[in-house]
MIDOSE-1310 file (N, C-alpha, C; in nm, 2 decimals, decimal comma, always signed):
residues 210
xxxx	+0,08/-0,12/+0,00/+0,00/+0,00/+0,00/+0,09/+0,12/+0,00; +0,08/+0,23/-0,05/+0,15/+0,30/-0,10/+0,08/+0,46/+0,03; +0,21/+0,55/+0,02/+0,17/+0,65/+0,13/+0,02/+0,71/+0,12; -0,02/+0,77/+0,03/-0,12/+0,77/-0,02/-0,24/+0,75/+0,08
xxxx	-0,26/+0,65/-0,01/-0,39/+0,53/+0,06/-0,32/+0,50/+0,17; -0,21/+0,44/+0,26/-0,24/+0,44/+0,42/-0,27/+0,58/+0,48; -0,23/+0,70/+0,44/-0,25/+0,80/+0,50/-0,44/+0,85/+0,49; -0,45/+0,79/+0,36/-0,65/+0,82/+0,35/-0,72/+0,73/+0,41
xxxx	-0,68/+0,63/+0,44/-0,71/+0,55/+0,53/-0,72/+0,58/+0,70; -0,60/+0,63/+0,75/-0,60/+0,63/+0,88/-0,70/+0,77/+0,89; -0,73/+0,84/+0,83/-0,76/+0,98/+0,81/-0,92/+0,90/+0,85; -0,97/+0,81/+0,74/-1,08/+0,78/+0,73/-1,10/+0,68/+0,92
xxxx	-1,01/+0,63/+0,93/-1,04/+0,49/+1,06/-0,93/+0,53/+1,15; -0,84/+0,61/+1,22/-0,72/+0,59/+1,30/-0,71/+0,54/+1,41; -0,60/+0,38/+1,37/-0,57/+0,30/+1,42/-0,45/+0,29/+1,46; -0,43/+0,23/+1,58/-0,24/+0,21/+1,65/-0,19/+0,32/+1,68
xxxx	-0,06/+0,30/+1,69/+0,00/+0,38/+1,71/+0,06/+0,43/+1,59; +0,03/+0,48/+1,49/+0,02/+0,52/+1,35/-0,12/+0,62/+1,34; -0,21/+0,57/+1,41/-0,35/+0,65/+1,38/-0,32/+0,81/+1,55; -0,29/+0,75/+1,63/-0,25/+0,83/+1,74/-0,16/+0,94/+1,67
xxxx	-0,05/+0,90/+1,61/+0,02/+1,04/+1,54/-0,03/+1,13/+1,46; -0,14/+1,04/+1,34/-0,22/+1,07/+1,27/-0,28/+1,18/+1,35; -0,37/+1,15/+1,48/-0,45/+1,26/+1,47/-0,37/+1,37/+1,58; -0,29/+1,37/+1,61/-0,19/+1,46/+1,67/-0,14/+1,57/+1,59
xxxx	-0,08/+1,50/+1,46/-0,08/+1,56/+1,34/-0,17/+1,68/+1,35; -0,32/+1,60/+1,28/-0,42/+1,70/+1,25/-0,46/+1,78/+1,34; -0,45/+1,74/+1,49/-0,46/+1,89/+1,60/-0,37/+1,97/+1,56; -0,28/+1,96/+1,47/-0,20/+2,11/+1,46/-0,26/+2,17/+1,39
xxxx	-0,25/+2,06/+1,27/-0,32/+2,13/+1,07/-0,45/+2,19/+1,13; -0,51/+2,15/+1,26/-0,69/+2,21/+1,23/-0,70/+2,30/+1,35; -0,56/+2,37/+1,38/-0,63/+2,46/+1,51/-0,72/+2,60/+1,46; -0,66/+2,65/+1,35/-0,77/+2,75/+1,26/-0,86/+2,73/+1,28
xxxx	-0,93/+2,62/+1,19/-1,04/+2,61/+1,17/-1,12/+2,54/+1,31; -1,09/+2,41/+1,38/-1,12/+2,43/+1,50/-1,16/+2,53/+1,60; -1,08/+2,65/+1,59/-1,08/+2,76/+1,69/-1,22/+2,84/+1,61; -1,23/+2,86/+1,43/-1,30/+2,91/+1,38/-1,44/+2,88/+1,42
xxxx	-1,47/+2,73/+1,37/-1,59/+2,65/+1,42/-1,66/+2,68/+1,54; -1,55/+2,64/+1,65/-1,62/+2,68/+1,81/-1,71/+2,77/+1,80; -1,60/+2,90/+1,76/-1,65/+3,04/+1,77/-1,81/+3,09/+1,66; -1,82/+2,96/+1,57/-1,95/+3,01/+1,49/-2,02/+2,92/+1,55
xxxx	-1,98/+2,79/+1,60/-2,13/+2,75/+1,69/-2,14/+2,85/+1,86; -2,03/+2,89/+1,88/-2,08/+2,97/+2,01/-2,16/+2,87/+2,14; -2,09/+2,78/+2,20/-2,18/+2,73/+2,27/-2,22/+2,79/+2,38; -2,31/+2,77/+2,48/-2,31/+2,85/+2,60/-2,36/+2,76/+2,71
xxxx	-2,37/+2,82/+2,87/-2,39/+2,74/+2,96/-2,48/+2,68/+2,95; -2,50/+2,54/+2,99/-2,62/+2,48/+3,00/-2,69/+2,37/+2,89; -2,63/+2,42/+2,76/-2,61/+2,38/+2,66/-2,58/+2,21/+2,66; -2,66/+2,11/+2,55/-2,60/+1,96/+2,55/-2,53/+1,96/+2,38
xxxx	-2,41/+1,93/+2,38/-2,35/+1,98/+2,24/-2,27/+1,87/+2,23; -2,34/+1,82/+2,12/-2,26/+1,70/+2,03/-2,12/+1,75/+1,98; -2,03/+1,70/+1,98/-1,89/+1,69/+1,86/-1,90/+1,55/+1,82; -1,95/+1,55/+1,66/-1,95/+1,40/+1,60/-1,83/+1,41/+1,50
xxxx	-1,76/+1,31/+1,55/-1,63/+1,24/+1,53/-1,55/+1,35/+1,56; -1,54/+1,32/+1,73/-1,42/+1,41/+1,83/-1,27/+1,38/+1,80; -1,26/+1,25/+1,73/-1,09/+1,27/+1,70/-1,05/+1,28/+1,86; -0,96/+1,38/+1,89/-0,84/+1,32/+2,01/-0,94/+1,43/+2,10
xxxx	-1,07/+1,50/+2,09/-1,12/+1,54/+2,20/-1,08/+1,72/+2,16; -0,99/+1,72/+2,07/-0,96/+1,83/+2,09/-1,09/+1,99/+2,11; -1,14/+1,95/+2,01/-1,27/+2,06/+2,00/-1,36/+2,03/+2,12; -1,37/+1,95/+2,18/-1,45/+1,91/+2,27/-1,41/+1,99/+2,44
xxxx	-1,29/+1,98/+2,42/-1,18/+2,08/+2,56/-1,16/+2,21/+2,48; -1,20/+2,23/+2,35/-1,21/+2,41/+2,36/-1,34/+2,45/+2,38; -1,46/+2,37/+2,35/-1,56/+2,43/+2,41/-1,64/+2,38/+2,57; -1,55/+2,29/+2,63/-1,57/+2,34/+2,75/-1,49/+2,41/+2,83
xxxx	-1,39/+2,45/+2,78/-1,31/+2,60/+2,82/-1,37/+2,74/+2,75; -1,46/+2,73/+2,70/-1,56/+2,87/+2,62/-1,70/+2,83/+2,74; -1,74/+2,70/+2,77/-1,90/+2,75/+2,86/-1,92/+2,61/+2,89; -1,97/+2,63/+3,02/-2,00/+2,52/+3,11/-2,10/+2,46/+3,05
xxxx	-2,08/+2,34/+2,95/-2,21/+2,29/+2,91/-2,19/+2,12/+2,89; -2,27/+2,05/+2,84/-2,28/+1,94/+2,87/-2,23/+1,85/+2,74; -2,13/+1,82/+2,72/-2,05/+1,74/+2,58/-2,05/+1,64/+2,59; -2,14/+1,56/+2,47/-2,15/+1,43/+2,41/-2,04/+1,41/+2,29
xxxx	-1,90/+1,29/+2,31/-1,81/+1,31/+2,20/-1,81/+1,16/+2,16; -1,82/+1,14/+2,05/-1,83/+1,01/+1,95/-1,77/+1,05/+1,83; -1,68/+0,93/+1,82/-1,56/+0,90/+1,70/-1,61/+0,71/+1,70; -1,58/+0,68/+1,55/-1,60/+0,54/+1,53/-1,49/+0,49/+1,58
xxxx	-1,36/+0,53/+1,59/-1,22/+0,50/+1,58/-1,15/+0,45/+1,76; -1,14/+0,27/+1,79/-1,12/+0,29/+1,92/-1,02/+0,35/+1,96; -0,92/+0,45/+1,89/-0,77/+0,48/+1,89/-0,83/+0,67/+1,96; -0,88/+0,70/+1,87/-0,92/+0,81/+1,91/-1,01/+0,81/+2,05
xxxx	-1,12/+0,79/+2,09/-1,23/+0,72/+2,17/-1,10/+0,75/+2,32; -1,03/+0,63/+2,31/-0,92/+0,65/+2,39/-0,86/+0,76/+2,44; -0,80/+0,80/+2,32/-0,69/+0,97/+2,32/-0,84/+1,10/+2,42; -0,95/+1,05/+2,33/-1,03/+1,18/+2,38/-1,08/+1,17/+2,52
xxxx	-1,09/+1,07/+2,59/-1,15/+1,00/+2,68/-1,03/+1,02/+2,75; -0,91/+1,00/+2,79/-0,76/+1,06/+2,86/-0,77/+1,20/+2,85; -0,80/+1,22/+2,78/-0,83/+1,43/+2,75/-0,90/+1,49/+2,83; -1,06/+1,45/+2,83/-1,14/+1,51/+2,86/-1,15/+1,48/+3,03
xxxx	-1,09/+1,38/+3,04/-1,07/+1,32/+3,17/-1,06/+1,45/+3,30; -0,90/+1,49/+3,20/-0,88/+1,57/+3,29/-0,92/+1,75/+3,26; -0,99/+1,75/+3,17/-1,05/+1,89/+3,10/-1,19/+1,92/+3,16; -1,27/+1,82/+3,23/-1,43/+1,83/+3,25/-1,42/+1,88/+3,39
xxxx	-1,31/+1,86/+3,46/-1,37/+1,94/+3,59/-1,51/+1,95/+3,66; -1,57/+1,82/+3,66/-1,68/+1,81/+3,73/-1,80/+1,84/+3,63; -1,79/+1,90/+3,51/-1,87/+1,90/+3,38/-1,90/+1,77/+3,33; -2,00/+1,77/+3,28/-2,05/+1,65/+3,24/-2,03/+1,61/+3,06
xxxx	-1,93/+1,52/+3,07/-1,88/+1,48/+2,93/-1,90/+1,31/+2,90; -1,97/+1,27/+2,83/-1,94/+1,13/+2,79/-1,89/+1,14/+2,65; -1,79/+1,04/+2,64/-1,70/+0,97/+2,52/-1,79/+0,85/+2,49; -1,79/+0,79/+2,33/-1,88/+0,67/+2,29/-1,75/+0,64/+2,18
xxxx	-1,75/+0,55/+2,17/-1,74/+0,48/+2,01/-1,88/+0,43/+1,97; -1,88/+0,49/+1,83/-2,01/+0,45/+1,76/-2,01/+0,50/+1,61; -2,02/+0,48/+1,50/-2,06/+0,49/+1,43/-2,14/+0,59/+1,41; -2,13/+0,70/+1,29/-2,18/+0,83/+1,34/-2,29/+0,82/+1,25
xxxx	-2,34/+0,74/+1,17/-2,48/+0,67/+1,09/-2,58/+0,66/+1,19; -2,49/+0,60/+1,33/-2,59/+0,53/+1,48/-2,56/+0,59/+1,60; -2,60/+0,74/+1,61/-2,52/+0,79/+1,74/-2,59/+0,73/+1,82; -2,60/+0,75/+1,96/-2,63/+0,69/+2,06/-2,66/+0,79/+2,14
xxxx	-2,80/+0,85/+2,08/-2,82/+0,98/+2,12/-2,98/+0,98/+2,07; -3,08/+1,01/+2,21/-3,21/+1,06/+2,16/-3,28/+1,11/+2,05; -3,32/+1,10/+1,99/-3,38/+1,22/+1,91/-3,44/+1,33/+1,98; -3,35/+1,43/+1,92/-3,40/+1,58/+1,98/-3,37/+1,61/+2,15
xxxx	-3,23/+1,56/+2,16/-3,17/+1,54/+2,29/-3,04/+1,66/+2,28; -3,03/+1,71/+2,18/-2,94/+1,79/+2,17/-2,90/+1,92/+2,08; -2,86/+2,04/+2,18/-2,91/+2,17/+2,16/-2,78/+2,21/+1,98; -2,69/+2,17/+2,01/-2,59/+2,23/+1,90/-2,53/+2,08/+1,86
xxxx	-2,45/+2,11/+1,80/-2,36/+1,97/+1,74/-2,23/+2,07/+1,63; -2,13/+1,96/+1,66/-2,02/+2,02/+1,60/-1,97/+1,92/+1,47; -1,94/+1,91/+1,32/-1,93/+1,82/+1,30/-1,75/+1,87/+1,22; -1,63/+1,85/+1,27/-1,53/+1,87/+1,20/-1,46/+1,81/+1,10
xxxx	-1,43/+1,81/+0,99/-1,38/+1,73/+0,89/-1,45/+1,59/+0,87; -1,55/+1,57/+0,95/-1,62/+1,39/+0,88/-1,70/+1,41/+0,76; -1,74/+1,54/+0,68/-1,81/+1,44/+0,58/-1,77/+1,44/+0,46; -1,62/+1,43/+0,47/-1,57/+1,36/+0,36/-1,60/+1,22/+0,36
xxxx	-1,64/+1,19/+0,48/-1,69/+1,00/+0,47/-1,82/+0,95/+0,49; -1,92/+1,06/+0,42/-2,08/+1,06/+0,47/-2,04/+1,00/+0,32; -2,17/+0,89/+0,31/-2,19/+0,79/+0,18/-2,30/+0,89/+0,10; -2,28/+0,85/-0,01/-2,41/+0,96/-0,08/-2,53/+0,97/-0,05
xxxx	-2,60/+0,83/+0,06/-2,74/+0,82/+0,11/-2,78/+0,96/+0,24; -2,64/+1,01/+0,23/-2,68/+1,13/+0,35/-2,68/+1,08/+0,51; -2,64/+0,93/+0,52/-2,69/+0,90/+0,64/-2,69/+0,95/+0,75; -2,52/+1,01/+0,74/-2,44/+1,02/+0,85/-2,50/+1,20/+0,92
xxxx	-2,52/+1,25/+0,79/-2,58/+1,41/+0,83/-2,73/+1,40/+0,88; -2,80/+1,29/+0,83/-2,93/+1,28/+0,87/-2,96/+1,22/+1,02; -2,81/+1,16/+1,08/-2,85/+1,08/+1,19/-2,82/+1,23/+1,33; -2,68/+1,30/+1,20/-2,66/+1,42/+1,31/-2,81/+1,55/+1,34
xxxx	-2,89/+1,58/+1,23/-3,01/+1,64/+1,21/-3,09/+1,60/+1,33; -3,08/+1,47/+1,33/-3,22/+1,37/+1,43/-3,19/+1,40/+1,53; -3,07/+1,40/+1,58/-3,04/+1,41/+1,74/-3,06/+1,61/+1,83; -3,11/+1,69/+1,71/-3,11/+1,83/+1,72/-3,26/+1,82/+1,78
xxxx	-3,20/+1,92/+1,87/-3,41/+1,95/+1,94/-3,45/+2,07/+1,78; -3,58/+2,11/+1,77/-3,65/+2,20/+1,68/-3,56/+2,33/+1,73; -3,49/+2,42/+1,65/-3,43/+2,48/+1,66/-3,29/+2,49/+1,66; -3,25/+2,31/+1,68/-3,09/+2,32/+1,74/-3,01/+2,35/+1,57
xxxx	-2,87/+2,39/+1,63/-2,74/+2,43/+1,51/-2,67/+2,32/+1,51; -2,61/+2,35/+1,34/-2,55/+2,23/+1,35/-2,42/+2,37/+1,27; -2,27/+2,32/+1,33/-2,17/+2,40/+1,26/-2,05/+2,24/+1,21; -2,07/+2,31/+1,08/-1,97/+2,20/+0,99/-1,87/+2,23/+0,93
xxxx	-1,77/+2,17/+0,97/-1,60/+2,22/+0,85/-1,57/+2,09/+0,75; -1,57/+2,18/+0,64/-1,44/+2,03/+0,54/-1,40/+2,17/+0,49; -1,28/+2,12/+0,45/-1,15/+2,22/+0,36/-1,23/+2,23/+0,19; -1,25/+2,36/+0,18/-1,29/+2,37/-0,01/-1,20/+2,26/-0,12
xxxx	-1,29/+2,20/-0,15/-1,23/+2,10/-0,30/-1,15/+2,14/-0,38; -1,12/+2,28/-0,39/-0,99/+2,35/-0,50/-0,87/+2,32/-0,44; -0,88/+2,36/-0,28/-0,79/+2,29/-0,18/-0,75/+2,18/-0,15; -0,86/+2,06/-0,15/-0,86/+1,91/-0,09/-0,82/+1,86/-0,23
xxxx	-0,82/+1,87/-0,37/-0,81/+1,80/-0,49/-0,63/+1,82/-0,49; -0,58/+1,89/-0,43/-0,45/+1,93/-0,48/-0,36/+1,77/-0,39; -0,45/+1,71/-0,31/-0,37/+1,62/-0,20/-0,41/+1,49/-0,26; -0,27/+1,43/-0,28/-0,27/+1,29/-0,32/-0,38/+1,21/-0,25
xxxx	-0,42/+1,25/-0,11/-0,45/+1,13/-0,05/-0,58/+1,10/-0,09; -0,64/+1,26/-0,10/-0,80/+1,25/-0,13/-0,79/+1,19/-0,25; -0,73/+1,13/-0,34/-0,78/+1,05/-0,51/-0,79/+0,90/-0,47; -0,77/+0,87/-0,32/-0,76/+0,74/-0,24/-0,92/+0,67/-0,33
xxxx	-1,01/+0,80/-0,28/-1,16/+0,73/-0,33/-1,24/+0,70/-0,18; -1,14/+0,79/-0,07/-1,24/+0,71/+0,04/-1,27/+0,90/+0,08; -1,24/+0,99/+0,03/-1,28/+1,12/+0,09/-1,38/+1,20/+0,01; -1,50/+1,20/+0,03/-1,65/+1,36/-0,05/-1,59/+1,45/-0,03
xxxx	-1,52/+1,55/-0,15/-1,51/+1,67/-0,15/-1,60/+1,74/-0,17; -1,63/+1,87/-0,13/-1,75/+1,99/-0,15/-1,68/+2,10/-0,22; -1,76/+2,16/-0,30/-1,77/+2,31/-0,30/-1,88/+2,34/-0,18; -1,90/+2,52/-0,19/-2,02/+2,52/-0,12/-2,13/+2,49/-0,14
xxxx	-2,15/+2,48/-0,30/-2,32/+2,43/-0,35/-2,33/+2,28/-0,31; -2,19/+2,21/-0,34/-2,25/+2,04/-0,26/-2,21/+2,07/-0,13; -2,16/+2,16/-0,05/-2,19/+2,12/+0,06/-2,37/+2,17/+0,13; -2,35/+2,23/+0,03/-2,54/+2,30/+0,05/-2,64/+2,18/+0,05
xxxx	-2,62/+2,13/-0,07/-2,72/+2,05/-0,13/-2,71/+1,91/+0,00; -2,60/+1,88/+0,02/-2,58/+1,78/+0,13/-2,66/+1,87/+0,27; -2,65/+1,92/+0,32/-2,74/+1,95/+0,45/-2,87/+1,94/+0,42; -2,91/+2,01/+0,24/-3,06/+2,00/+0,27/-3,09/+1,84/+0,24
xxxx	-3,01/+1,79/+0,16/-3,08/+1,62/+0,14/-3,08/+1,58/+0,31; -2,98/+1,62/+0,41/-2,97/+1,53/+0,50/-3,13/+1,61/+0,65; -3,20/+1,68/+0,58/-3,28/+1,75/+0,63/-3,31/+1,90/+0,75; -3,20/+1,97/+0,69/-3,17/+2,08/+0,77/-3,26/+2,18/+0,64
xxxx	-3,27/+2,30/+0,75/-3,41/+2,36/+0,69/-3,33/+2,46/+0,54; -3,36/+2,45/+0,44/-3,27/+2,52/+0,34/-3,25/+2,71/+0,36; -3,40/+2,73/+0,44/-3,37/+2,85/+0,44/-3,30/+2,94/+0,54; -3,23/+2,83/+0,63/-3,13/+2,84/+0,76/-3,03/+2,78/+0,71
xxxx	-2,97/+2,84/+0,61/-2,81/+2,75/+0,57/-2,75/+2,84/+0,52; -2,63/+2,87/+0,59/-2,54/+2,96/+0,57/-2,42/+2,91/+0,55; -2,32/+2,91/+0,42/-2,18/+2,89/+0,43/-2,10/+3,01/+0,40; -1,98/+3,00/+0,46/-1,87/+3,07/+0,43/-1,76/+3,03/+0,40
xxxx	-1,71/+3,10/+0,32/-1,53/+3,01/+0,30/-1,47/+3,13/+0,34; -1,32/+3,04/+0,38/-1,25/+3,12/+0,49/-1,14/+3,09/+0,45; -1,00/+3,14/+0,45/-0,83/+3,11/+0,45/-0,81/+3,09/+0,59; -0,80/+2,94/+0,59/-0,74/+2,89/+0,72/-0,59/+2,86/+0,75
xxxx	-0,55/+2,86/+0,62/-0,42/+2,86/+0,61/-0,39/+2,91/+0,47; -0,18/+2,95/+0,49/-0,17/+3,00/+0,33/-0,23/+2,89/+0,18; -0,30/+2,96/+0,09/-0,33/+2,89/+0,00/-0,43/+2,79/+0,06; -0,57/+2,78/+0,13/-0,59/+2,65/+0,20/-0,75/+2,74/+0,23
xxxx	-0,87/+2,70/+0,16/-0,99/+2,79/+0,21/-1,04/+2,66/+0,26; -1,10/+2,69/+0,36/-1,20/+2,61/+0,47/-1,36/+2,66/+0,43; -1,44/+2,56/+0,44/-1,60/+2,60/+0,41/-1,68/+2,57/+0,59; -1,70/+2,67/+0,61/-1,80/+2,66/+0,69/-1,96/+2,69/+0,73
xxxx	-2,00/+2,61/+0,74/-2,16/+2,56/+0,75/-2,22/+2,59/+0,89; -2,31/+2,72/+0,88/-2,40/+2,73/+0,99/-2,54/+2,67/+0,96; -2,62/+2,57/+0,95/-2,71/+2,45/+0,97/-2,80/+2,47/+1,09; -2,92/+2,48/+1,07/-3,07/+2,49/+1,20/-3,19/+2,37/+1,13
xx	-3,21/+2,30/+1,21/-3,34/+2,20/+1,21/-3,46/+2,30/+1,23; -3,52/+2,23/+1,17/-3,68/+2,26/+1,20/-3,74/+2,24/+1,33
């Protein structure tokens, strides 16, 4: 297997101690747009706020250092699950955080149990049936936000890894067209693209359920 494809792979599943570096890595590449995100979902006290597919927890310990609120964090990945669950451990200070491994098709989460949701870099791995956006929609009470990052496709096409075949690149119109197939209200959808780094635009998605 060639660098490539292991590297679009661990991106998509991170495993061992290969997938631990992996996403160490990416806490560096994504503190922009991580820091960006927070700041456009805005969480506040009291608040129950998903981060679907937490990775090493990182976004999950910046927004309970912004507002005492209640963090649900699910990554499919037992590597990560791990790393964020050691993190948060010591980050919750008596706040109330649960870590899951699960499958982000099958959160493990009520419908309409939760006020915001964060979704960073996963839907390059949402299948074209919308599952993964439609399972995050369900778990929103009537009103809740949904804020989403993937890197703009002018950016993401230039990287060997994504021609693997396992990463959905967007512009903004597919990332548009994807929230409304996944049932977010069309006329609450706001994207922006952003320079998150030199040469490197980030799309981000402000998303409200019905």
């Amino acid at each position: 297997m060639g660098f490539a494809a292991a590297l679009a792979r661990q991106l998509a599943m991170p495993s061992g101690v290969t997938g631990a570096l992996c996403g160490a890595a990416m806490d560096l590449a994504n503190r922009a747009p991580l820091r960006m995100a927070v700041d456009l979902l805005a969480p506040v006290a009291g608040e129950t706020v998903l981060d679907a597919g937490c990775g090493t927890g990182a976004a999950s310990e910046a927004m309970l250092r912004r507002a005492d609120c209640r963090i649900v964090a699910i990554d499919q990945s037992d590597t990560m699950v791990r790393r964020a669950r050691s993190r948060l451990a010591k980050a919750c200070k008596g706040r109330t955080v649960a870590v899951y491994q699960a499958a982000l098709e099958a959160l493990p989460c009520a419908p309409a149990s939760i006020d915001a949701a964060l979704a960073l870099n996963i839907f390059y791995f949402c299948g074209p049936d919308g599952a993964m956006i439609r399972a995050i929609r369900q778990t929103l009470r009537p009103g809740g936000r949904l804020v989403a990052y993937v890197t703009d496709r002018d950016s993401m096409q230039r990287w060997s890894f994504t021609r693997e075949g396992l990463h959905r690149l967007y512009d903004e119109g597919e990332l548009r067209a994807a929230l409304v197939d996944g049932d977010f209200d069309p006329a609450r959808i706001s994207i922006e693209g952003r320079a998150v780094a030199p040469g490197i635009t980030g799309l981000f998605a402000l998303a409200y359920a019905n």
